[in-house]
Residue, then its C-alpha position, 0 to 999 in steps of 0.5 A: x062868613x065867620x064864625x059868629x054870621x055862621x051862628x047867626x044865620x043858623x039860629x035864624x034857619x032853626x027858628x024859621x024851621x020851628x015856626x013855619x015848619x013845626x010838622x016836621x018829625x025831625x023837630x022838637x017837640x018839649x022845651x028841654x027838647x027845643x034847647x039841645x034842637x038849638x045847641x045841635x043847630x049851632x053846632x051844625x052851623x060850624x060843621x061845615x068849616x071843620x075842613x080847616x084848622x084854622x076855623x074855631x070848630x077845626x082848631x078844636x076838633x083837631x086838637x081834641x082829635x090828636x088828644x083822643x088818639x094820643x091817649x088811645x095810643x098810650x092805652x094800647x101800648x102801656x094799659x092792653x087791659x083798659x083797651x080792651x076793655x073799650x075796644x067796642x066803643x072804640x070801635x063806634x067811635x072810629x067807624x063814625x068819624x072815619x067817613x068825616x075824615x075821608x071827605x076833608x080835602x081842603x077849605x070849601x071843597x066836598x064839606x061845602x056841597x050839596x054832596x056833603x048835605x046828602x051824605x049828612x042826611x045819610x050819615x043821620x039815619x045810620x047813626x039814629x039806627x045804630x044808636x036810637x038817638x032822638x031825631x030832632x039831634x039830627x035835625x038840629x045839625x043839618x039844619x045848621x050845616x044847610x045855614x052854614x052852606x047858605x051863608x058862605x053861597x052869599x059870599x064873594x067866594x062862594x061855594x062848590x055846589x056840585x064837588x066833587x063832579x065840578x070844582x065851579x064856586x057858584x054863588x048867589x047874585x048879590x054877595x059880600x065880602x067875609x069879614x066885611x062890614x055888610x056882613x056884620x051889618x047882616x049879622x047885626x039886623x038878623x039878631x034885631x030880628x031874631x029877638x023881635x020875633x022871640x019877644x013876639x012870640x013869648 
């Protein structure tokens, strides 16, 4: 699917998850609280295509990627002083990102998996006791990198489900092309329904 499906159908899973599912201790509770829950959602929803750059997240997360270092680099080299001083946050953030760089190994492989989804889950728990964030960030993301992994198994293509003990794509048995006109069909009726429902639920 392309990036806007992608967002659609993430938005769809977090209003679904919100709605029929509001128990959960992963959701959000305030309305402020709600807002950064969907901005988290449709963040995750792309997350899944950061193992390319040519995707709307890749391209920007490598460009910011090459930036961060570039400008780490010059701190090492010219300002020690200024390096030293965020070695320690350095440091997080290196640590965080590295086990995400090690899992990139081409488009749909182990970030389209089941794999990846439990390593997310993992990661979350890591990084909310590492840093005390409010879990509803973390719920937003898995919720929209579990929409994104949906969305591309109904795809032609489909995805490597078991990667990496088994390189088979599987996918479900109705699907459509990605950037067909049945996926902006899809796309289209799944922000008819979204608004009805919001409108309703106003």
């Amino acid at each position: 699917m392309m990036a806007p499906g992608h967002q659609v159908v993430g938005f769809t899973f977090g209003v679904a998850a919100v709605t029929m599912l509001p128990a959960l201790p992963f959701l959000p509770e305030r309305p402020l609280e709600m807002l950064v829950f969907f901005m988290f959602v449709l963040f995750g929803a792309l997350v899944p295509d950061i193992d390319t750059p040519r995707s709307k997240l890749g391209q920007k997360f490598w460009r910011i990627l090459i930036t961060l270092f570039t400008i780490a680099l010059a701190a090492y080299l010219f300002f020690p002083a200024i390096f030293d001083t965020y070695r320690e946050p350095l440091k997080t953030f290196v640590m965080l990102l590295l086990p995400i760089l090690l899992m990139i190994r081409g488009h749909r492989k182990i970030t389209h998996s089941l794999c990846f989804l439990l390593f997310l889950v993992g990661y979350s728990y890591f990084v909310q006791w590492l840093l005390g964030l409010p879990w509803y960030y973390f719920g937003g993301l898995i919720i929209g990198s579990t929409s994104h992994l949906f969305a591309d198994f109904i795809t032609k293509k489909g995805i490597p489900l078991f990667y990496p003990f088994s390189r088979k794509h599987y996918s479900f048995f109705v699907t459509f092309k990605t950037g067909s006109v049945i996926e902006r069909i899809v796309t289209f009726v799944l922000i008819i329904v979204n608004v009805w429902y919001l409108l309703l639920a106003l």
